[in-house]
C-alpha positions as MATLAB code, in Angstrom:
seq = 'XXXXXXXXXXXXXXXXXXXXXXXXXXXXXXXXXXXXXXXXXXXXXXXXXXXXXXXXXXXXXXXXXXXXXXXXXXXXXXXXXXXXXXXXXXXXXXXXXXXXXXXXXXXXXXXXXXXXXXXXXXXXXXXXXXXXXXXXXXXXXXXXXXXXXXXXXXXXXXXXXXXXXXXXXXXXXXXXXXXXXXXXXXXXXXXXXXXXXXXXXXXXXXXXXXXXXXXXXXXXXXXXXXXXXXXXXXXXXXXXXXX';
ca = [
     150.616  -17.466  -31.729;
     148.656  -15.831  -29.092;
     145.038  -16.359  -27.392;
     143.254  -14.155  -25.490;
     141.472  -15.331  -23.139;
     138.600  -13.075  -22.445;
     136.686  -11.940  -19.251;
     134.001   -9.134  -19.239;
     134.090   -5.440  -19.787;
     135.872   -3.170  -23.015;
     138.762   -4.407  -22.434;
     139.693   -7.503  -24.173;
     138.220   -5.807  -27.726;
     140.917   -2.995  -26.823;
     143.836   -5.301  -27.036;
     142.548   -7.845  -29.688;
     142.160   -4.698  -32.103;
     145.750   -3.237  -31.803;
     146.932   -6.945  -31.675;
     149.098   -7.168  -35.522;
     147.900  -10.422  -35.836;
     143.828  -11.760  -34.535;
     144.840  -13.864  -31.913;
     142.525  -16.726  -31.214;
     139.767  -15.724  -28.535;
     138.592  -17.643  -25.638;
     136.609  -17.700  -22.511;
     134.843  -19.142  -19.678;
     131.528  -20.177  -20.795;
     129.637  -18.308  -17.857;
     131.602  -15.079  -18.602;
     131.728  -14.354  -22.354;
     133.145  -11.291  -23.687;
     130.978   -8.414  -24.085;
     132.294   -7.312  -27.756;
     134.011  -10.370  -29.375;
     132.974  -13.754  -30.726;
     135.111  -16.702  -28.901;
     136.657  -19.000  -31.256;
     136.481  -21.417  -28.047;
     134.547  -21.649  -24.783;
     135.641  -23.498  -21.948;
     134.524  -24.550  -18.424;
     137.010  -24.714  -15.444;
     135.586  -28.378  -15.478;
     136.840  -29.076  -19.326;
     140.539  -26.758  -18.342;
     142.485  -29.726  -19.469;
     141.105  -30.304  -23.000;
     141.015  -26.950  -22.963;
     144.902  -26.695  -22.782;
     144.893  -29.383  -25.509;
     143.003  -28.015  -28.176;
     145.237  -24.641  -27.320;
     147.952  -26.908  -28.108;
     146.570  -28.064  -31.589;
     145.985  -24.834  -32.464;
     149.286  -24.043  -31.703;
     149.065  -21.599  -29.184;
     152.267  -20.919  -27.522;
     151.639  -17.116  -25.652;
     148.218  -16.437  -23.082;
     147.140  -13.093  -22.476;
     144.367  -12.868  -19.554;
     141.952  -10.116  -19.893;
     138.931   -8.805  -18.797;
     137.209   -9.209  -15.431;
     134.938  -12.207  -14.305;
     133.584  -14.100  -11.399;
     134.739  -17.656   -9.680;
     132.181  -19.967  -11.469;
     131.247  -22.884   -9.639;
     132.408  -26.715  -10.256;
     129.716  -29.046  -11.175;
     131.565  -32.495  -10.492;
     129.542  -34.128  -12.955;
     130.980  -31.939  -16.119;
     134.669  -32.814  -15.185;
     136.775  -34.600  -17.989;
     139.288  -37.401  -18.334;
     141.583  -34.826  -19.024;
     140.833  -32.440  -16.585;
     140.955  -34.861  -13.460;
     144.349  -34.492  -12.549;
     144.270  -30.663  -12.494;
     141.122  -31.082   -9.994;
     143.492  -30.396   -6.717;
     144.811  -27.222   -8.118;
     141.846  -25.545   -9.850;
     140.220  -26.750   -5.821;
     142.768  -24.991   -3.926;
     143.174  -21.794   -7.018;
     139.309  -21.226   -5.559;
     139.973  -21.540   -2.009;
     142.753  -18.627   -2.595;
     142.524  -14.938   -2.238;
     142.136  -13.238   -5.823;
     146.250  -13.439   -6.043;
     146.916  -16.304   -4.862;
     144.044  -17.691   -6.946;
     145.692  -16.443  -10.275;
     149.063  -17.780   -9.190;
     147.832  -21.322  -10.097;
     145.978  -20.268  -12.704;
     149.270  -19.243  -14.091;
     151.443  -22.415  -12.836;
     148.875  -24.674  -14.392;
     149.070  -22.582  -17.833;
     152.724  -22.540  -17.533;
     153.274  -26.570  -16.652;
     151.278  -27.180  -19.910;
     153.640  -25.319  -21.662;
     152.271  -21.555  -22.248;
     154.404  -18.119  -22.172;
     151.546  -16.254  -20.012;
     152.280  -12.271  -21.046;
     150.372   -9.692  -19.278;
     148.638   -7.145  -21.661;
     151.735   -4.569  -20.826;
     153.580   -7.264  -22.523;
     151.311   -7.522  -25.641;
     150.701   -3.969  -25.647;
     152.592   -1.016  -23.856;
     151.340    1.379  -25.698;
     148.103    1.386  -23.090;
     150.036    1.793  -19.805;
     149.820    4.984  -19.212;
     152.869    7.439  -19.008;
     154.734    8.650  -15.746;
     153.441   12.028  -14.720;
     150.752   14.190  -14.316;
     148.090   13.562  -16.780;
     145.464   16.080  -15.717;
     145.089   19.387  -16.720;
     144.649   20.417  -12.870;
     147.930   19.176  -10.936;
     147.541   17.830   -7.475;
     147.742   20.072   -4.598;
     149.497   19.656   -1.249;
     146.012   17.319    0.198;
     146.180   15.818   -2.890;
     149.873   14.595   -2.701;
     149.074   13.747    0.846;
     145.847   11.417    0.177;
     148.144    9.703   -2.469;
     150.546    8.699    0.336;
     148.034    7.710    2.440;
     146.302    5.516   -0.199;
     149.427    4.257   -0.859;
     150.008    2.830    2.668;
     146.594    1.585    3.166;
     147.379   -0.632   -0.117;
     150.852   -1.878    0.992;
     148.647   -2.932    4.819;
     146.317   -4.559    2.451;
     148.567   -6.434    0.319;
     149.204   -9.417    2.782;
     145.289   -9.848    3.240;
     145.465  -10.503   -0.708;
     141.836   -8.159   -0.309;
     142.129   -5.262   -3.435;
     143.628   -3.296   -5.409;
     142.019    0.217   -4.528;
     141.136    2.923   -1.981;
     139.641    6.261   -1.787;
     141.082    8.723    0.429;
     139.900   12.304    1.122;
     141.455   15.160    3.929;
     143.809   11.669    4.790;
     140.446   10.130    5.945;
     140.068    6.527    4.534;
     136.274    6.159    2.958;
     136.236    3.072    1.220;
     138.485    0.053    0.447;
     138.130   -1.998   -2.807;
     136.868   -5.553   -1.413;
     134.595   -8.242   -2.908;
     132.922   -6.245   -5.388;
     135.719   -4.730   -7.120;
     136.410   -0.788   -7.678;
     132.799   -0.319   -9.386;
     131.326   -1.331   -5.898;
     133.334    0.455   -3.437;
     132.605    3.970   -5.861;
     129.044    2.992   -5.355;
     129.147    2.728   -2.143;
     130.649    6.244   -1.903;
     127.819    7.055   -4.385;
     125.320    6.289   -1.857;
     126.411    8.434    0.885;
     128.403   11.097   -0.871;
     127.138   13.668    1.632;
     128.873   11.133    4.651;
     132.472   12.268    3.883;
     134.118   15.165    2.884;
     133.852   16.547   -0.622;
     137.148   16.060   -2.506;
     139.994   13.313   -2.395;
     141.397   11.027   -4.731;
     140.475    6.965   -5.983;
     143.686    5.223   -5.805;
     144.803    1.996   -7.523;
     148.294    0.215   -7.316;
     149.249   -3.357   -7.469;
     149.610   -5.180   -4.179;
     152.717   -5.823   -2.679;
     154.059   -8.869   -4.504;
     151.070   -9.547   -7.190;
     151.243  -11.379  -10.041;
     151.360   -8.419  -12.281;
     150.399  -10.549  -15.868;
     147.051  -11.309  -14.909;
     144.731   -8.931  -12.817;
     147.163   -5.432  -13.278;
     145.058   -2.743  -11.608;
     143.140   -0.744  -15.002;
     141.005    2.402  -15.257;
     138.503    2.731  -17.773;
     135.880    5.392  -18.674;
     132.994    4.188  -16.436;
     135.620    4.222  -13.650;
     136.157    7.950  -14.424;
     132.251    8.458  -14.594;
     131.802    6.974  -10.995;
     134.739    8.867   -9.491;
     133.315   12.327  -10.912;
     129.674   11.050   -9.745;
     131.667   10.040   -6.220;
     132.503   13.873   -6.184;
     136.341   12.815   -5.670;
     138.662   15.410   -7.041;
     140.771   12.670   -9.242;
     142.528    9.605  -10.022;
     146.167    8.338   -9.152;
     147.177    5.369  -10.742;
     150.811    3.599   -9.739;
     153.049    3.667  -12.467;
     153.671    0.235  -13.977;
     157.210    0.712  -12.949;
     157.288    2.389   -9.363;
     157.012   -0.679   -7.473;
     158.690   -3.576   -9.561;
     157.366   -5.395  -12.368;
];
């Protein structure tokens, strides 16, 4: 049996309705689900009866969707059973977003969870190899692409993000603390700064942990980039660089 354990955004409805079966829905307390009722809330405090009362519901598969914030430990809320996992969930929020979710998944995985990524659960929302436009990229296009594509792999061993915009091979904007939705803003705000066209690209870093955090592109994303005045979206292929 599967939960879903649910972050922010459209997101975690999207899979839990083309699931066959309901699985069981959870969350962090601070960051409930925008669209769906938890069957169980959780603190990062309360992780280890958390894991528990996974296990009596018999839970054996964790799917990880849906986008929140680190929350903050209150000392006073930790439990029995969540003591000796203090040391990990520490040093999961002293990490970079990657190396953060690496715990996240060794600590699911010790307690004895499958962790699937949604391309797992469902593959039928990657999105298909090719060109997916009705306009096809042009020669600048393909170019920006490349160069977005560099700037990620330099990124990857800062463990920073997952996203760039690139127009006439000119860097604008890097995806940072904030996530994609702030770095398009910031190109928002000073649209006339830059030159008009280019392209938003997103691609896993070099070595991520692909189940948990896989770069996604959702309508507002598309709203921001037209709003940006970029030209379009390229999106690496769930396959081009590994799984």
């Amino acid at each position: 049996m599967l939960a879903l354990i649910c972050g922010k955004g459209e997101f975690p409805k999207i899979i839990a309705q083309n699931c066959t079966m309901m699985p069981l829905i959870a969350s962090l307390a601070q960051f409930p689900p925008d669209e769906l009722i938890p069957d169980i809330c959780f603190r990062l405090e309360t992780l280890g009866s958390f894991l528990e009362l996974l296990k009596q519901h018999r839970i054996t598969q964790v799917c990880f969707a849906g986008a929140i914030k680190r929350p903050s430990i209150d000392p006073t809320l930790i439990d029995s059973a969540t003591r000796p996992l203090v040391a990990r969930i520490t040093a999961a929020l002293a990490q970079g977003d990657d190396g953060a979710l690496k715990i996240v998944i060794e600590i699911f995985e010790h307690a004895g969870f499958q962790v699937v990524g949604f391309g797992q659960v469902m593959p039928e929302l990657l999105p298909p190899l090719g060109i997916l436009s009705h306009r096809a990229p042009n020669r600048q296009d393909q170019d920006d692409a490349a160069r977005a594509a560099a700037v990620i792999v330099g990124m990857s061993p800062l463990d920073i993000g997952q996203a760039c915009a690139v127009a006439g091979s000119h860097v604008l904007a890097v995806e940072a603390y904030g996530g994609t939705e702030w770095m398009l803003q910031s190109l928002i705000a000073r649209r006339q700064a830059w030159p008009q066209g280019g392209i938003l690209f997103k691609a896993p870093k070099n070595g991520q942990e692909r189940r948990i955090d896989l770069p996604a592109i959702g309508p507002a994303t598309c709203r921001q980039v037209k709003k940006a005045g970029l030209d379009g979206i390229v999106i690496a292929s769930w396959w081009s660089r590994g799984t």
